[in-house]
C-alpha positions in Angstrom: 6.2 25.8 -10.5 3.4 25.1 -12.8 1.9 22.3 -10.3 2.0 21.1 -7.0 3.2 17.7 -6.3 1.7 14.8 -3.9 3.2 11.4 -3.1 1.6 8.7 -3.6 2.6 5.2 -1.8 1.5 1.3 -2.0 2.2 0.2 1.9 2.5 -3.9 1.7 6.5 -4.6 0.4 7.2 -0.6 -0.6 7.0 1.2 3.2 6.9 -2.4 4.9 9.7 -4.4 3.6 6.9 -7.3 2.5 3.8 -7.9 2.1 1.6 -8.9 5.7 0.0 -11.6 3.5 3.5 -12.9 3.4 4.2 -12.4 7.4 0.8 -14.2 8.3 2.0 -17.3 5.7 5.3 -17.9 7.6 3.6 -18.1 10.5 -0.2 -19.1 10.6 -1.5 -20.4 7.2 -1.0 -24.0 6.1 -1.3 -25.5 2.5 -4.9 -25.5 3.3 -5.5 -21.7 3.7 -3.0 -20.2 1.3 -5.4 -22.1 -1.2 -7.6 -18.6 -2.0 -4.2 -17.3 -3.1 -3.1 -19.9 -5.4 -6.6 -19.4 -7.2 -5.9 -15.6 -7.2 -3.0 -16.3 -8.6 -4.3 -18.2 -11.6 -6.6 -15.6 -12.2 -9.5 -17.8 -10.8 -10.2 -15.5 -7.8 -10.4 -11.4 -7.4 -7.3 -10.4 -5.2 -10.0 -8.8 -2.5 -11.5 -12.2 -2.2 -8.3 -14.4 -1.9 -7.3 -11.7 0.9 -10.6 -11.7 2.3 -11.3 -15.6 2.6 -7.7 -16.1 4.0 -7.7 -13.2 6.6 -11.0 -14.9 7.9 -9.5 -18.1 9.0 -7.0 -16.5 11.5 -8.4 -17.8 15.0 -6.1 -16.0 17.2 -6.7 -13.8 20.4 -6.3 -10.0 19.4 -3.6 -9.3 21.4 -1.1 -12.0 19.6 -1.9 -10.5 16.4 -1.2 -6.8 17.2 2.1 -8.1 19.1 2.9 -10.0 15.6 1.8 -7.0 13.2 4.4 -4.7 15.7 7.4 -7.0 14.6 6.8 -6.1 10.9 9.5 -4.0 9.7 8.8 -0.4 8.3 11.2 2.0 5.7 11.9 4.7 8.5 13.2 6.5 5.2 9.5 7.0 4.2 8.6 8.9 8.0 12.0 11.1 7.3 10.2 12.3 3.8 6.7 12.0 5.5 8.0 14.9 7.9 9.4 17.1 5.3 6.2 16.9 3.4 4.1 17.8 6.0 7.0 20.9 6.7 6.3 21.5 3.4 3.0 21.5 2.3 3.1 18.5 0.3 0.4 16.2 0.6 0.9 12.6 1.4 -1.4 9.5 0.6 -0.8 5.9 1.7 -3.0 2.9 -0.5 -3.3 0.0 0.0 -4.9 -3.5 -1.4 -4.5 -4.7 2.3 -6.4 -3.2 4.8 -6.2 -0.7 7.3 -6.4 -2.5 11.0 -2.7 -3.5 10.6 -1.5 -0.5 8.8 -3.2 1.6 12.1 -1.6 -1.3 14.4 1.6 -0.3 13.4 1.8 3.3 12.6 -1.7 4.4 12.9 -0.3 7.6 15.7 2.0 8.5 13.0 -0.4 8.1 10.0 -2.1 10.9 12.4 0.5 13.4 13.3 1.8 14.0 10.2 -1.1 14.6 8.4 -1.5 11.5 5.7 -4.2 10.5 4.1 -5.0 6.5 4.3 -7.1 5.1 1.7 -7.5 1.4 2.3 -10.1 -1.4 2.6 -11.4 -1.7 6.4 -10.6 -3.9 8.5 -12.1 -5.5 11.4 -10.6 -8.3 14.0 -12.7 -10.8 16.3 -11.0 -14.1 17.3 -14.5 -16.0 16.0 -14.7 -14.5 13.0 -11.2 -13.2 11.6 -9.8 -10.4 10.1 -12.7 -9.4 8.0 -12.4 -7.5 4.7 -14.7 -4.4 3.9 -14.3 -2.7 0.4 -13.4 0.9 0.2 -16.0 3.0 -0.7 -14.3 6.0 -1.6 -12.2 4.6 -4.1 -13.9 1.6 -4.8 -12.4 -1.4 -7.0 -14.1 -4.6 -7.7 -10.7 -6.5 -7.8 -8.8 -5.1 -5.6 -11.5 -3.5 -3.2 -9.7 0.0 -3.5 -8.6 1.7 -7.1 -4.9 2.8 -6.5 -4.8 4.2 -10.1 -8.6 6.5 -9.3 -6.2 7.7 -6.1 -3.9 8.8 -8.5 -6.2 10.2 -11.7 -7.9 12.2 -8.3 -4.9 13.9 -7.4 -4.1 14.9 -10.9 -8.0 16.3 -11.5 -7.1 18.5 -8.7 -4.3 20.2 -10.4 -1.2 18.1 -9.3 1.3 15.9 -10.4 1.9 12.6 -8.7 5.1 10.6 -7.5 3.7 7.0 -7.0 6.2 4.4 -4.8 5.3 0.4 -5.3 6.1 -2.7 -5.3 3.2 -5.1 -7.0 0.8 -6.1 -9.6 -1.8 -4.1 -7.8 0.3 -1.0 -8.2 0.6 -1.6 -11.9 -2.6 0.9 -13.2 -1.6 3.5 -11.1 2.2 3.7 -11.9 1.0 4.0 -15.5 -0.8 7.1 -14.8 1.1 8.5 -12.3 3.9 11.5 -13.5 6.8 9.8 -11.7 7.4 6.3 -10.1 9.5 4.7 -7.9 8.9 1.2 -8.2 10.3 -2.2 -6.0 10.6 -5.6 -6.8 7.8 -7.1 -9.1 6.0 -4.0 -10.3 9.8 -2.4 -11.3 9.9 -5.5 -13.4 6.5 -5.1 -15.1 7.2 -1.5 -15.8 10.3 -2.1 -17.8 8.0 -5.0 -19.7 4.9 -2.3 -20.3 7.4 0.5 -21.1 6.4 2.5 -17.8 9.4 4.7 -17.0 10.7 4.5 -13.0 12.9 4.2 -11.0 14.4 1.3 -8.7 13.5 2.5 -5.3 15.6 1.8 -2.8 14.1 3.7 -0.5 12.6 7.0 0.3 15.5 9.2 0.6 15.6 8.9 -3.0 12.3 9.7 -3.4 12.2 13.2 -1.3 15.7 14.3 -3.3 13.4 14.2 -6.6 10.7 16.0 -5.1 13.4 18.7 -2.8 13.9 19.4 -6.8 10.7 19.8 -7.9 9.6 22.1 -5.7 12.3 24.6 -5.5 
């Protein structure tokens, strides 16, 4: 084996099965507050903004929003591979666009025993104020808050090659740089219009086959 391999993963719609944007729209935001999104949308606002000025009108107590972020569903495929990586000695990442309050709400004791690495924008909840946005300063994007594709370029610097797992226009940049993808819903789409080779994930089973192969 020339290189080591590392997996890479988006979070929002590729380990969850969508997006917590989309959970908090069902059941909190009116016309009024998904507004910051349809400007993001039309390429009038930066992704971290629309997020940002949305996740700041929640004016809930704490408690109901961690009960809600537990009934967000997660690929339990992703924790089987997560635990043969850690068995053997592959790293793991987790990005995300989103932020890491709810991603720590809902597996945080996981993210923790088996060793991944969570590279997110910061999150921080008061019932006055909202869920309140802070840039990553790591990997710092000025769209996006957090650069997914520097993640990737990173790992690669560092002598390994990269399976990336998505699902979005944020992952876009990094699946185009990354050495192998596995790629949901919109961002499979916009691979196959930008000529990126992947693969449909289905889920993560798939995933740790390729990689039982690569590192034989």
């Amino acid at each position: 084996m020339s290189k080591k391999w590392v997996l890479v993963s988006d979070f929002d719609g590729t380990i969850s099965d969508k997006d917590f944007f989309y959970y908090l729209a069902d059941r909190y935001f009116d016309e009024k507050m998904l507004k910051p999104w349809k400007e993001f949308l039309a390429g009038e606002k930066k992704h971290f903004v629309a997020l940002a000025e949305m996740f700041g009108n929640l004016r809930i107590k704490e408690k109901e929003l961690n009960d809600f972020i537990k009934t967000i569903k997660l690929d339990q495929s992703f924790f089987k591979l997560a635990e043969w990586c850690k068995k053997e000695g592959v790293p793991v990442t987790i990005c995300s666009a989103g932020n890491d309050y709810y991603i720590n709400v809902l597996m945080g004791k996981k993210i923790e025993s088996l060793g991944i690495k969570l590279v997110s924008n910061r999150g921080k909840y008061s019932s006055k104020s909202g869920l309140k946005m802070i840039p990553n300063e790591e990997y710092f994007d000025d769209n996006l808050g957090v650069s997914k594709v520097a993640i990737v370029e990173d790992w690669q610097g560092k002598g390994y090659n990269v399976v990336y797992c998505g699902d979005g226009l944020p992952d876009i940049k990094a699946a185009a740089a990354a050495d192998k993808v596995f790629a949901k819903s919109m961002l499979y789409d916009e691979c196959i219009k930008r000529g990126i080779v992947s693969e449909k994930l289905t889920d993560f089973a798939q995933v740790q086959k390729f990689m039982k192969e690569k590192i034989k």
